[in-house]
C-alpha positions in Angstrom: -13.9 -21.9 28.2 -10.2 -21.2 26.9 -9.3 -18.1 25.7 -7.7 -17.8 21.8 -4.4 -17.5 21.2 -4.1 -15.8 17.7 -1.8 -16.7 15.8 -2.8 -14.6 13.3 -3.0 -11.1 14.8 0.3 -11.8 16.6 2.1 -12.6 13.1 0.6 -9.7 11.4 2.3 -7.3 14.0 5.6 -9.3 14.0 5.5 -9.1 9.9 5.0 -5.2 9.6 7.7 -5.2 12.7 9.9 -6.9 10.1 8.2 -4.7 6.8 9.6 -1.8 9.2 13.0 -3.1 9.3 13.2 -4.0 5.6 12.7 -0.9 4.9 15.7 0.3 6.7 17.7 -2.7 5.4 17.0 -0.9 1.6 18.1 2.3 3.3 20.9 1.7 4.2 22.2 -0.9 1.7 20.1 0.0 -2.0 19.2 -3.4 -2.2 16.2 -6.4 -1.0 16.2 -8.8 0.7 15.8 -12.1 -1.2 14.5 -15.3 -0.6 14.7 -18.2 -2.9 12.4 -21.5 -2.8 13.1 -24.6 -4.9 9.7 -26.9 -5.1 10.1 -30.2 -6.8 7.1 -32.2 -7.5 3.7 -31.6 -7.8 2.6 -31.9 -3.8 -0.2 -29.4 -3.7 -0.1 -28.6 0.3 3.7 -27.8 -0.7 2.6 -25.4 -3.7 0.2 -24.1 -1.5 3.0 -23.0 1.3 4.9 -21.6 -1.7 2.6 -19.7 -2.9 1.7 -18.3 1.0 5.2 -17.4 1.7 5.6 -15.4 -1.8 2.6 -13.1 -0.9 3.9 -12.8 2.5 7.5 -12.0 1.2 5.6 -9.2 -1.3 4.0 -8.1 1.8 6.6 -7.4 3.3 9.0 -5.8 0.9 11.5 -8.9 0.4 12.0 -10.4 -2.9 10.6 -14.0 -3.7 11.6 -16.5 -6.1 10.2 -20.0 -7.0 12.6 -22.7 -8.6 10.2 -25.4 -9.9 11.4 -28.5 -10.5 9.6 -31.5 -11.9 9.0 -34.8 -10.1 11.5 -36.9 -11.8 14.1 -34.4 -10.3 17.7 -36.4 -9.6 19.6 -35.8 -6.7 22.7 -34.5 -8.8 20.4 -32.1 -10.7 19.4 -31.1 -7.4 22.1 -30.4 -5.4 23.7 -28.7 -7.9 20.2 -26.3 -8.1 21.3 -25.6 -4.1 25.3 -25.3 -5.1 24.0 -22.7 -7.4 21.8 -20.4 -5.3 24.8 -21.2 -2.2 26.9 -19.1 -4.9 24.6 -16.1 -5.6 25.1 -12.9 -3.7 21.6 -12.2 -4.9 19.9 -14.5 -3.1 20.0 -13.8 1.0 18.1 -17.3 2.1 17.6 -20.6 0.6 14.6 -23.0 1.5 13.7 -26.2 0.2 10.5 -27.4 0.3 9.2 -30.4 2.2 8.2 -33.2 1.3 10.6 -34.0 -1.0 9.5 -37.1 -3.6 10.5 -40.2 -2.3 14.0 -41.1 -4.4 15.9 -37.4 -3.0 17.6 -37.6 0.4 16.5 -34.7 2.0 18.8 -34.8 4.7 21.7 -34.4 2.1 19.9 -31.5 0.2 18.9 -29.8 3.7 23.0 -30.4 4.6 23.9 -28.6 1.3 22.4 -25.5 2.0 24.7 -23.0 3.0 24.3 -22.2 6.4 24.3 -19.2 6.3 21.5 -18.6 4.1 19.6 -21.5 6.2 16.5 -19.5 7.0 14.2 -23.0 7.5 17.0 -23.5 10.1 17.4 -27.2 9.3 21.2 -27.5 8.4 23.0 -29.4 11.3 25.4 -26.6 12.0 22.5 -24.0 12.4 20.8 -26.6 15.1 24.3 -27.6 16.7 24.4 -23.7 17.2 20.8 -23.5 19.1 21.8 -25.8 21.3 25.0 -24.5 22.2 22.3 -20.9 22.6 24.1 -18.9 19.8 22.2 -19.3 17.2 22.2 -17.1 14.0 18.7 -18.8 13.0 15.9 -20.3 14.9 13.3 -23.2 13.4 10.4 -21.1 12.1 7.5 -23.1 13.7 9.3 -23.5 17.1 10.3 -20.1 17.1 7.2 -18.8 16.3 5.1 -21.0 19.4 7.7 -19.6 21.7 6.7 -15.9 20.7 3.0 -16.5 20.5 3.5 -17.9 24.2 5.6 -14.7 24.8 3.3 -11.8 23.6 0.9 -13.4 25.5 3.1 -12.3 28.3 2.8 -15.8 29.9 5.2 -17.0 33.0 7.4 -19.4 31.2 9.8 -20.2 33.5 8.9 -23.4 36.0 6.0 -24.7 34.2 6.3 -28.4 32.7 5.1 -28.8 29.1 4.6 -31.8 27.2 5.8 -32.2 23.8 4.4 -34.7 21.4 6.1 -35.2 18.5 10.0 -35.9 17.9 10.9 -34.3 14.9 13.9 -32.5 13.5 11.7 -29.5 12.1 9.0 -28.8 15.1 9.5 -31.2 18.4 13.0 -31.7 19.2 13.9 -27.8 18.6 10.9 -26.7 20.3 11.8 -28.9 23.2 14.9 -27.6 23.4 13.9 -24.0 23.4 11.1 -24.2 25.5 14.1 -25.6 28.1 16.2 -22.8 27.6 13.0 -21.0 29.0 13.6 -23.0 32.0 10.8 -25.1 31.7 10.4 -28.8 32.6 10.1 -31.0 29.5 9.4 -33.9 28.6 9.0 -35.3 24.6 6.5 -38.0 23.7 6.0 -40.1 20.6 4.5 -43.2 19.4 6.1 -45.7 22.5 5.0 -43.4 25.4 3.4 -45.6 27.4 0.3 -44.2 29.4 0.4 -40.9 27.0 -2.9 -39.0 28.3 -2.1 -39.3 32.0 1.8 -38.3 31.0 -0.4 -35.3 28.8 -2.3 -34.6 32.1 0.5 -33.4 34.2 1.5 -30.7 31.5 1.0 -26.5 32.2 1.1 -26.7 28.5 0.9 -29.2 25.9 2.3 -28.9 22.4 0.9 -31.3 20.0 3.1 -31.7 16.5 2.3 -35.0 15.7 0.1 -35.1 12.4 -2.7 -36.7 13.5 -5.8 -35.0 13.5 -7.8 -35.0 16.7 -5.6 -37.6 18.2 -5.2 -35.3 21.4 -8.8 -34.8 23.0 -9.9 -32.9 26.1 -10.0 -35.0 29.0 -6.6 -35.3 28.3 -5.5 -31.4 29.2 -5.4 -30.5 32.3 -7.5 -28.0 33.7 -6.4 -24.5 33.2 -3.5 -25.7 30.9 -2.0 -24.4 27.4 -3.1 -25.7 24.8 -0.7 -25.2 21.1 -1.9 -27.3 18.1 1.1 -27.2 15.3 -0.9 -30.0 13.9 -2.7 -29.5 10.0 -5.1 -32.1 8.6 -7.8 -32.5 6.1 -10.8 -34.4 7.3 -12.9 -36.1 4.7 -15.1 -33.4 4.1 -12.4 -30.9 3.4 -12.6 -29.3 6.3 -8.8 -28.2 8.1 -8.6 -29.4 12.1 -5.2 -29.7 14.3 -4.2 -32.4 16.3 -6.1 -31.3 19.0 -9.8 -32.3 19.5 -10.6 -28.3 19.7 -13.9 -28.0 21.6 -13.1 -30.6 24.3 -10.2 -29.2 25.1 -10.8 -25.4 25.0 -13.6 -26.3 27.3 -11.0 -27.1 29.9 -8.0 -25.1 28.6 -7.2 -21.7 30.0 -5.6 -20.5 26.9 -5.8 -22.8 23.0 -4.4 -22.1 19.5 -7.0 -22.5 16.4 -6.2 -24.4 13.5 -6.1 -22.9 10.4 -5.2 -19.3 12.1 -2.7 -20.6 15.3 0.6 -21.2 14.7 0.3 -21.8 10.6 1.1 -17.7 10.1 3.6 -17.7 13.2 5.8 -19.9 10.9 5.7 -17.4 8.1 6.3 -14.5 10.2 9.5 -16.1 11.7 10.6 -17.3 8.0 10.2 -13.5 6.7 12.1 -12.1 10.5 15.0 -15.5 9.7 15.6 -13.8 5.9 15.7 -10.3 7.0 18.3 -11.6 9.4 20.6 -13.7 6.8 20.7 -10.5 4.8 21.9 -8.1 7.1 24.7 -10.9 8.4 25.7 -11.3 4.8 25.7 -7.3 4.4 27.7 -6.8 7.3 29.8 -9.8 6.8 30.9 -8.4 2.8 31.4 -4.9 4.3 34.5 -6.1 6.6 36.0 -7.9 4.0 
């Protein structure tokens, strides 16, 4: 039976890590960090991550603020919303969101943010800079699966992991930095042919594909990693990952639970990315 990787312990001491350093940020500089959130709509898993990332900013000692915005929100009235906070020395990071309603472009309100008050890390400068390994910002949700796999003090290098999922926000940065640990990886999506036996060779398997239980345990290899990024709502109410959880931690070596895997991980590293754009943006208006 797998051992559990918890998410949740490991982002508690990673938040009073950062706590710690905001502290000293307030110190040194008499002022908070802020963050700023715009939510437009009435989406309620997105007013639920709102309201989870103001309580863990109060926790922590930053400053929160919501901008609400109603559905019928325009793209102009938008924008202009982003161009506003871009221009506020008050405000440290910027994050919008997702899912937008269906008539915004998100990729041009995501472009609009200033990057550097990017803390989602979404803004194609900001991943044009991970790649290139200099980044000032790393994806929350990536980030935070590399440092669960990291506190568990795990050899990294030379093992092959299998991605599945291709997104901009989770798959294609986590890919990219689970390379740059010098593993061997490969990304699979919807036109992977023969997925479980491509599954099957993995040392660790990531699944970020929104579909809940789609991955099941005679797929894992034995002794393998198992990270479920994954968050959906079965019929009854209940919360379940990607990952068909007792089949596969009966053959796993080490599994994520979902809720209470990577879910705080990604707050933890949003709360570490705004600490981060403040002190840049401190530093930066001190040399001026």
């Amino acid at each position: 039976m797998a051992d559990i990787l918890d998410g949740k312990a490991i982002a508690e001491a990673l938040r009073q890590k950062t706590a710690a350093s905001v502290d000293q940020f307030k110190a040194l500089w008499n002022s908070t960090p802020c963050l700023a959130a715009v939510l437009v709509g009435d989406d309620p898993a997105s007013h639920v991550y709102v309201r989870n990332k103001e309580k863990a900013c109060k926790k922590t000692g930053i400053d929160s603020k919501v901008i609400r915005l109603p559905a019928d929100t325009t793209q102009e009235q938008l924008l202009a919303m982003v161009a506003g906070l871009n221009s506020d020395p008050s405000v440290n990071g910027i994050l919008v969101q997702l899912p937008l309603p269906k008539h915004l472009n998100a990729e041009q309100v995501v472009s609009a943010i200033a990057p550097s008050k990017d803390v989602d890390a979404f803004h194609p400068q900001t991943l044009g800079l991970m790649i290139r390994e200099r980044p000032l910002f790393l994806p929350c949700t990536p980030a935070g699966v590399v440092h669960m796999l990291e506190s568990a003090q795990l050899p990294l290098a030379g093992l092959e992991a299998v991605v599945l999922g291709r997104s901009l926000i989770v798959g294609r940065p986590l890919a990219l930095m689970l390379l740059q640990k010098n593993m061997t990886v490969t990304i699979c999506h919807s036109k992977t042919r023969s997925l479980p036996e491509v599954v099957r060779r993995a040392d660790l398997v990531v699944a970020a594909i929104g579909r809940a239980e789609y991955v099941k345990g005679d797929w894992i290899k034995p002794g393998a990693i198992v990270v479920d990024v994954g968050m959906n709502r079965r019929a009854d109410g209940t919360l379940c990952g990607d990952v068909e959880f007792d089949s596969a931690a009966a053959v796993a070596s080490l599994i994520t639970p979902v809720p209470g895997g990577v879910g705080p991980m990604t707050i933890a590293k949003l709360l570490e990315n705004v600490l981060v754009a403040a002190s840049h943006q401190r530093r930066s208006n001190s040399t001026v």
